[in-house]
N, C-alpha and C positions, 0 to 999 in steps of 0.2 A: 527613621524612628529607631531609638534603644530598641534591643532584642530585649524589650520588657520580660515575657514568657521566660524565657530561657534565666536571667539574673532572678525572676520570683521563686523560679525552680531551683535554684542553686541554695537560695538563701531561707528556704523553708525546710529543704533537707537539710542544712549544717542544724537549724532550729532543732529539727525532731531530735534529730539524732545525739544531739547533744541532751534534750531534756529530756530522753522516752525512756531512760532507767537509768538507778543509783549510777555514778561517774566512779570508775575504777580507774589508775594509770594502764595498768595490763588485766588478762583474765585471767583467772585462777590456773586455767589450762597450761600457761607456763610454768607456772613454779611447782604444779605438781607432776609436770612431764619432764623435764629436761634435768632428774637425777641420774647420771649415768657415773658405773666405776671408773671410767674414764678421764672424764670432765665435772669442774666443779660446778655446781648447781646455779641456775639462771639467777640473778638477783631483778627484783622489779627495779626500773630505774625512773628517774623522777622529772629529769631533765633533758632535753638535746643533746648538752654539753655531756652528762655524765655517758649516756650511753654512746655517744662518741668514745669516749676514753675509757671505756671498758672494751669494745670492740677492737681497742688498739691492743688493749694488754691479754685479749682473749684466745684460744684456740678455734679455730673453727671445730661445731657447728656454731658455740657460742655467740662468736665475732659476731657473724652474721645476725643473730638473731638478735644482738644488742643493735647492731644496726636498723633492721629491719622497726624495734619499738621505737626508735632516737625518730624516725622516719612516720612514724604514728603520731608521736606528741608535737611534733613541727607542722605536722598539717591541721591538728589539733587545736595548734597555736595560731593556725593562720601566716601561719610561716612558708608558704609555701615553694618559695624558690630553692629553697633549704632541703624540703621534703624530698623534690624532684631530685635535686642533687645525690642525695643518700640513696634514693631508691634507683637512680642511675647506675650507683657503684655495687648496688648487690648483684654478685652469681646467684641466679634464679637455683641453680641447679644442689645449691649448698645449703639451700635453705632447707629445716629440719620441718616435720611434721604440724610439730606444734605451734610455728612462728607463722606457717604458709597460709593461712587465714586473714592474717591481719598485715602481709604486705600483696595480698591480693584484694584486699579492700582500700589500701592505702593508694597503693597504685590506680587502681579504677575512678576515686574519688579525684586522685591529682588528674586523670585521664577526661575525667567529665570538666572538671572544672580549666581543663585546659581546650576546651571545647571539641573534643572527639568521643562524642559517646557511642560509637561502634568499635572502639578500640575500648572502652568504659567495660563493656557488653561482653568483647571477647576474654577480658580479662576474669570476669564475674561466670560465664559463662561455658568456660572451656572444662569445668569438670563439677563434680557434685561436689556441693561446699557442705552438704550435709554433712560427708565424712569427718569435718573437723568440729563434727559438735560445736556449733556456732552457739553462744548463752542465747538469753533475750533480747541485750541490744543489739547484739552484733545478725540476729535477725534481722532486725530494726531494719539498721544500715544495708545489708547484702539489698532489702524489698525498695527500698526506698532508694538507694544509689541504680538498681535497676529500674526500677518506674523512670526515674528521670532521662535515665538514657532513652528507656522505650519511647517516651514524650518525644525527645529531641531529633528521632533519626522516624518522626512519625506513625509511629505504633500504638496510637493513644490504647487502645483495648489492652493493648501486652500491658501498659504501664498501667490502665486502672486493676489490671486482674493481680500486679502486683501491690497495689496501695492495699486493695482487698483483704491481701491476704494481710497485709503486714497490719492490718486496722486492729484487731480483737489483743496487739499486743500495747498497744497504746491507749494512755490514758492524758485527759485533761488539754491544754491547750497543742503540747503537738498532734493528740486527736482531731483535735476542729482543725487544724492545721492540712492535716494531711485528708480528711473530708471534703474542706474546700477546695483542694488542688484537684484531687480526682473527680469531682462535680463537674469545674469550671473545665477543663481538660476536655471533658465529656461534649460540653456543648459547643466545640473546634469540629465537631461532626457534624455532617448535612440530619437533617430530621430522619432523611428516608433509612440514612445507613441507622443510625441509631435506632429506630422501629426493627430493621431487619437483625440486626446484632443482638435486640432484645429476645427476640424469636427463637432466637437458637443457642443461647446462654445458659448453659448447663448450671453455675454456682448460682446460685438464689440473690443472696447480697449483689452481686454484679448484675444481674438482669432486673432487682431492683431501681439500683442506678441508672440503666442505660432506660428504663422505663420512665423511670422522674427526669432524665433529659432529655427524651426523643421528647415528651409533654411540654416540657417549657421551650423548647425550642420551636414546638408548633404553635404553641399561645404568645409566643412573644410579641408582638403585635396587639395583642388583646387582654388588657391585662384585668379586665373584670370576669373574662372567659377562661384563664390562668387561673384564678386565683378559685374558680370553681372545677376546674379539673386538680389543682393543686387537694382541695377536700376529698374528692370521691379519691385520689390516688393513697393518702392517706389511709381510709377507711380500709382500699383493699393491701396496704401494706404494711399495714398495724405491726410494730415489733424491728421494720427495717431500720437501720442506724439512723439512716436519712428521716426518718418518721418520727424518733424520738429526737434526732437534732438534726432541725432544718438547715440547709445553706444558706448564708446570710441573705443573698439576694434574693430568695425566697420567702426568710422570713419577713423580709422588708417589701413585702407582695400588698399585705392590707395597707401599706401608707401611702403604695403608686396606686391604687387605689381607689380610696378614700379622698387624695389629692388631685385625681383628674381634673382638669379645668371644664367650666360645664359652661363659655362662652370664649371662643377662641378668635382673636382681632387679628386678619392677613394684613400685616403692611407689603407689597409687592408694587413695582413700575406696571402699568396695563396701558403705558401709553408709552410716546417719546423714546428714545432711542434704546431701552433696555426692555423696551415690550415685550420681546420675542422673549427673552429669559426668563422673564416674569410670568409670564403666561405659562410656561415649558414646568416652571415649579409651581406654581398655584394648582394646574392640574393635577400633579403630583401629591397635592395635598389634598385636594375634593377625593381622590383616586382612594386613598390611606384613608377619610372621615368614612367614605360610602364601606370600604372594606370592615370599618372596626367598627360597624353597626351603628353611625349617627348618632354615637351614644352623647353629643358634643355640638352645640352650634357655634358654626363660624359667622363671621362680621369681615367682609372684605372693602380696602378701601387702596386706591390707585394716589402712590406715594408719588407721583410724577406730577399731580394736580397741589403738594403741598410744599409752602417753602419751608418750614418748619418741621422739623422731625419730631420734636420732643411738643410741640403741640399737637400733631395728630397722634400722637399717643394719650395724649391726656384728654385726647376726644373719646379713644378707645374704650379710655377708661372708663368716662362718663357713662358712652354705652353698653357697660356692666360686662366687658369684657376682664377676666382674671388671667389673660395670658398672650402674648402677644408672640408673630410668628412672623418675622423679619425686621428691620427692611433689609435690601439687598447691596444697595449703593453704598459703598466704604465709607464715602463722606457722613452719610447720615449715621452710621454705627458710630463712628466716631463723634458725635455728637451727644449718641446717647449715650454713650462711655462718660461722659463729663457730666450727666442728669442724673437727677434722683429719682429714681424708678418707683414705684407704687407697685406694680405688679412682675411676676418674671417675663423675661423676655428672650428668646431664639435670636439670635442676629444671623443673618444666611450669607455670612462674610467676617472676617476676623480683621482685629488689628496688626498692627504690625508687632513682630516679636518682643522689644524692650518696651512696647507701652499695653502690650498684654500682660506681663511681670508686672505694669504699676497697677492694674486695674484692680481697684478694690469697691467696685461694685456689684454685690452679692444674689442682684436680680438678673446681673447682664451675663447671657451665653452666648458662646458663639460657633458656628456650624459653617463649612465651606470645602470647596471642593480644591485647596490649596496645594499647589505644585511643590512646596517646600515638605509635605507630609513623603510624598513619592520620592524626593530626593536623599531625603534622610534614609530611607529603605531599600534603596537602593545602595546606601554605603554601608548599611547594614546587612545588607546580603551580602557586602565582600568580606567585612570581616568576617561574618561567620564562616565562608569558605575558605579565608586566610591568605585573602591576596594583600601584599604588604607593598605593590608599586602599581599604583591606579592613573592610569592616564584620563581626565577628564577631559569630555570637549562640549563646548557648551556656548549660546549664542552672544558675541556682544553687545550686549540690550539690556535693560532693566530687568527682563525675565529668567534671564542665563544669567543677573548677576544673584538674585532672590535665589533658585534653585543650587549653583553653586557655592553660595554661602551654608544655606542650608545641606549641602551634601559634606562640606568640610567639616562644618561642627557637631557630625556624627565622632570626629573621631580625637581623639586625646592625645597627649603625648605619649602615655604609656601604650598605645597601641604599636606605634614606631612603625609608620605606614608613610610611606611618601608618596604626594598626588601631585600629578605634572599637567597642568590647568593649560590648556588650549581653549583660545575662543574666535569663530569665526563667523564673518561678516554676511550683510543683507543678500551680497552680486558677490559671493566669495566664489573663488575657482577652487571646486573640492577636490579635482586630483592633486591642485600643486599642495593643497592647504595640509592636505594628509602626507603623502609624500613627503614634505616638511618637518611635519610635525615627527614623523616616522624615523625621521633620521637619514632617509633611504638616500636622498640628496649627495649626504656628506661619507655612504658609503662610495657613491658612485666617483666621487670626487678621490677621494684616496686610490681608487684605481686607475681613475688617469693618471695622479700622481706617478704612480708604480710602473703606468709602460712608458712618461715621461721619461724614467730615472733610468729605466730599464733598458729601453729603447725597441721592446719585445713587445709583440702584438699575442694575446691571448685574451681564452672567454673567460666572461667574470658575470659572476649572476650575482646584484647587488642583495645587500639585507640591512634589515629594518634595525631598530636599536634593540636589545634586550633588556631591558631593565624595567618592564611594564609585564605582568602578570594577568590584567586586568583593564576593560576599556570601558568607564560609564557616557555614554551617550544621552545628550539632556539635549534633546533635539526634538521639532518635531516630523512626523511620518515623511511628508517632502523632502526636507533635506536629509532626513537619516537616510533615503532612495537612494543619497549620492553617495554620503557618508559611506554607507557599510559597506557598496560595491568597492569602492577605492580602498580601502581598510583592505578588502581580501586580496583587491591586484597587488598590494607593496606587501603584501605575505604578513600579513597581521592575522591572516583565516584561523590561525590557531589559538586565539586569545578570546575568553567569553567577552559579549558584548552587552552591557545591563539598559535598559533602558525603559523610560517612562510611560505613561497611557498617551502622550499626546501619538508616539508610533503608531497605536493601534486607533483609526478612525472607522465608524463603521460604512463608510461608504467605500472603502477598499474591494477591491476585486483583487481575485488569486494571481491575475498577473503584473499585475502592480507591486503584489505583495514577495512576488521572487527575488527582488533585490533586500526585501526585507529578513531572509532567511538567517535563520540562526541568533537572532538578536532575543533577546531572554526580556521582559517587560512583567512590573506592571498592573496591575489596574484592578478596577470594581467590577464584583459578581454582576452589577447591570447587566455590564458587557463581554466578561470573559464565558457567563453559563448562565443568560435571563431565563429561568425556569419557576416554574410556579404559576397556581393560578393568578393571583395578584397581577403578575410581570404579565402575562398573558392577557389579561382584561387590558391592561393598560395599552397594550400595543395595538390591541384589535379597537378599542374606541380612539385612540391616537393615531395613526401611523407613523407621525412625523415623531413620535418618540423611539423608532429605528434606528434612526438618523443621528445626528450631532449634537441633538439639541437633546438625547438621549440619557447623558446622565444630569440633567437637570430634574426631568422627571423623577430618577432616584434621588433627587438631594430632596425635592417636596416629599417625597413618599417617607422616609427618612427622617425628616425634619419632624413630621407628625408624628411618628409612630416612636419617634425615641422622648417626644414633649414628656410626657409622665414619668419617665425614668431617670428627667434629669439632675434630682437632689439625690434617688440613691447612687449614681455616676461620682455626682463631686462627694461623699459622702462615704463610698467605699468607690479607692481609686483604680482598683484591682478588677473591679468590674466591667466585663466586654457586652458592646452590645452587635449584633450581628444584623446587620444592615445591606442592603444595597449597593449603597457607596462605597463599603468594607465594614471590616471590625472597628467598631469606634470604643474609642474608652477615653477618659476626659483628665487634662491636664492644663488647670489653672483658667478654670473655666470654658477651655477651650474641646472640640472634640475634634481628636485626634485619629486620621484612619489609618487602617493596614490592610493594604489593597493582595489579594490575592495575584498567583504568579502567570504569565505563559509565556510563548516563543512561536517563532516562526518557521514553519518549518514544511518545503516546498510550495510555499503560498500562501499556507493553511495555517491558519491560526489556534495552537491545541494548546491548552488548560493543564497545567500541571497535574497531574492526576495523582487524589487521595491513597496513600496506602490502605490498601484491603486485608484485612486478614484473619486468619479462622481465629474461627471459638469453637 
């Protein structure tokens, strides 16, 4: 998947910062500082080009500092290859007083947006910007290019204490703007941290916030119990930003609502060869009814008894069902992809990608636990770490070609990333297949050449190719056992290896799981951190939802709990829902997950761990 988060953050800070006060070329601070007997007085300049061509006719400190604004109005411009270049050429050390503001914002801004926001950080960071009497946009900018870094390198608290601050200087649309960001931001935290952050939140406005999120984030599941904790939170915050202007998906709380469905029709297999699946999610869904207070009768009917898809819907309907929650079997979504729906509809399986683009049926959604979402996020964790030569290896099968497509067209040509596509067979030999792939072969080869030619007997320790920075593995648990061992005997050990939820099965033991070490995956909070009472009920009346059959249970539980959210979803597309099966947020009817991260490591499978940090 797009690093959505990250492009929404980039592209609401240029918003603010652009609209949060009157537009000047420079601030005043230049042209009333840089009178010296010396040197003739700063002129504002207007253009890239001009302050190019004053910088050439200038003395230093001037040069510089023509340079330094040419370098402000090109990123301004959106010019940014440009910017970079200019601010490449400045001696930091030459730069005068008055200029050092605005090419340490220029800089930090080209630094975020080139995707390093700890070099963003250090740049905004390394001394008090105070000193330079910063106006009130350029406030603006320093709070708001800092929140985004804080966001990016995981410090959501830093980054909301700085939206905080920078909020009482903003008015009108980049207000709601930068409101929204630091809301939504807020609910990327578990409930519990959020309660305990609230606790001990010294600034009022901020413990506000983290209180109207730790709240929605414990009601989400329930949205008639939300939307009553939503009033009493009100009453006792009377005066909070958030109180006089609600988050959108808050205020859009009375419609999820108001619109629950008050008869809910299971289409699900309870027979014939997809029982076991059907079963695994319907429970899932009794699980999710019994949790959100019965507030809803279901109607369950066993799609395996019907040849007709779009007639046992229209029985559904009859019996005064207004929402319908599957079916499961591709074929039959695909069926009702082509029907005129009467009522909304959940599909627990999607189309295929170019005839989801044609679907222009406004009742049909659709919900699955699809290997192509994990693929795509997985090439998106390389770019964002900046590996620019990815070796994929992936199965030759229908299912390695599905995920392999979707891992390529994560990426564009302006990425300027090359992927060296390996794919191996059912009875593949995976020493020789790596080996191969590895290059190690044709080192070995060139040194026989050499004691050929030579005639000279010497040691030679083969090596692998270089030109791979990166290894995404689209494999599953079995064969990545063989895979990652062989990767580290031909000396690959020092290349991250990315890889999908199928690696992680829960019926793994730790020593099974030693060959699996070091490989980075992956997957839904079901299985990386099942916590909660909910997860808890569900396993102690299931057992077999331990097992494999495991995040089935999260797709039923999921499937219910997100039904009433699903018109504010397509309707504001920014909106995340925090789920089981991951972050879903919805894209052409479809919903789309972002599976949280882990790794292997001596057997042991550990969870990427949240950054903690004071308040």
């Amino acid at each position: 998947m797009k690093s959505i988060q990250h492009i929404a953050y980039l592209t609401i800070l240029f918003f603010i910062v652009s609209c949060a006060a009157p537009t000047a070329n420079q601030s005043n601070r230049a042209a009333v500082s840089t009178k010296t007997p010396a040197l003739p007085a700063i002129r504002a300049i207007r253009s890239v080009k001009e302050g190019l061509r004053l910088a050439n006719l200038a003395s230093e400190p001037n040069a510089t500092t023509y340079r330094v604004q040419a370098a402000k109005i090109a990123f301004e411009q959106n010019d940014f290859e440009q910017a970079r270049r200019i601010i490449t050429s400045i001696n930091e050390s030459q730069i005068p007083a008055f200029a050092m503001l605005d090419y340490l914002l220029t800089n930090a801004r080209l630094q975020l947006r080139e995707g390093d926001p700890i070099a963003a950080l250090a740049s905004l960071n390394q001394q008090d910007l105070s000193r330079y009497s910063p106006n009130p946009q350029e406030q603006i900018t320093i709070g708001l290019t800092k929140a985004t870094a804080y966001q990016q390198t995981g410090r959501v608290i830093a980054a909301a204490r700085e939206r905080t601050l920078s909020a009482p200087l903003l008015t009108g649309q980049p207000s709601i703007e930068n409101q929204e960001t630091l809301f939504n931001n807020l609910l990327t935290l578990p409930t519990s941290m959020l309660k305990s952050y609230a606790t001990k939140a010294v600034d009022n406005d901020l413990r506000g916030w983290l209180s109207l999120a730790a709240m929605s984030k414990q009601y989400q599941n329930r949205p008639s119990q939300h939307l009553r904790a939503l009033s009493n939170w009100k009453k006792l915050w009377a005066g909070h930003p958030a109180a006089e202007q609600l988050p959108r998906r808050l205020a859009f709380l009375d419609s999820i609502v108001a619109g629950q469905p008050g008869k809910i029709a299971v289409l699900l297999p309870q027979t014939g060869p997809l029982a076991a699946a059907g079963q695994a999610i319907l429970k899932g869904i009794i699980s999710a009814h019994f949790d959100q207070g019965q507030e809803s009768e279901l109607l369950f009917y066993d799609t395996a008894l019907w040849t007709s898809t779009v007639d046992l819907v229209n029985v559904a309907v009859n019996d005064g069902a207004d929402f319908i929650l599957g079916p499961l079997d591709k074929r039959r979504v695909e069926a009702l992809a082509a029907a005129r729906l009467k009522i909304p509809v959940l599909a627990l399986n999607r189309l295929n990608q170019s005839e989801s683009v044609k679907n222009k049926n406004g009742n049909l959604f659709f919900f699955s636990l699809a290997p192509e979402d994990e693929a795509k996020q997985l090439a998106n964790r390389g770019r964002e770490a900046g590996h620019k030569n990815i070796l994929l290896i992936a199965p030759d099968d229908d299912w390695g070609d599905r995920t392999a497509n979707a891992f390529r067209s994560e990426f564009t040509d302006l990425d300027s990333v090359n992927i060296f596509e390996n794919r191996f067979g059912e009875d593949e030999s995976y020493a020789e297949f790596v080996k191969d792939m590895l290059a190690v072969d044709e080192s070995e080869k060139r040194a026989d050449e050499l004691r050929r030619i030579t005639g000279q007997s010497f040691e030679f320790k083969p090596r692998r190719r270089q030109d791979i920075d990166m290894i995404a593995l689209l494999a599953d648990a079995d064969k990545s056992r063989q895979i990652n061992p062989a990767l580290a005997f031909y000396y690959a050990d020092n290349l991250p290896v990315y890889a999908t939820s199928l690696v992680h099965t829960q019926r793994q033991n730790k020593i099974n799981n030693l060959d699996l070490n070091g490989i980075r995956f992956c997957d839904m909070p079901w299985k990386l951190f099942p916590a909660g009472v909910l997860v808890s009920g569900v396993q102690a009346t299931w057992p077999e939802s331990r097992g494999d059959l495991g995040p089935l249970y999260a797709l039923g539980l999921d499937a219910f709990n997100i039904m009433p959210r699903l018109r504010q979803l397509r309707e504001m597309p920014d909106t995340q829902f925090y789920g089981l099966t991951g972050t879903l947020i919805m894209e052409q009817q479809t919903l789309i997950r972002e599976l949280a991260w882990g790794y292997f490591e001596q057997g042991e499978v550990v969870s990427m761990p949240m950054v903690v940090e004071a308040i």
